[in-house]
N, C-alpha and C positions, 0 to 999 in steps of 0.2 A: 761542266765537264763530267761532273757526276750520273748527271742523267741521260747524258750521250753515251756514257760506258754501261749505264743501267740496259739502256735503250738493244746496245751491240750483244749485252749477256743472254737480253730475253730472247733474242732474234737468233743468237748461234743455238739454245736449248731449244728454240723452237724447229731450227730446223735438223739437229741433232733426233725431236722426236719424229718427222716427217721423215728422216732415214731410219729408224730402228723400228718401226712403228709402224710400216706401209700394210705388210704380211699382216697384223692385227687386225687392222682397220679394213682391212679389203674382206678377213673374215669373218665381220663383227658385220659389213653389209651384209652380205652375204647370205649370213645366219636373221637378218633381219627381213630381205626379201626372203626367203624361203619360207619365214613364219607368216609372209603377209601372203603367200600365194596359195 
């Protein structure tokens, strides 16, 4: 039971960071193709 609630904690923070985090991540490409081009 414990690792089924482990399981649910990881999964909600993960997609808590996949909502707060998109506008980073889209920048962070971004800024990575621009330095490869």
């Amino acid at each position: 039971m414990d690792h089924l609630l482990g399981d649910y904690e990881n999964e909600k923070s993960y997609l808590g960071l996949m909502i707060v985090y998109p506008e980073q991540l889209k920048g962070g490409l971004n800024a990575k193709i621009s330095s490869f081009s």
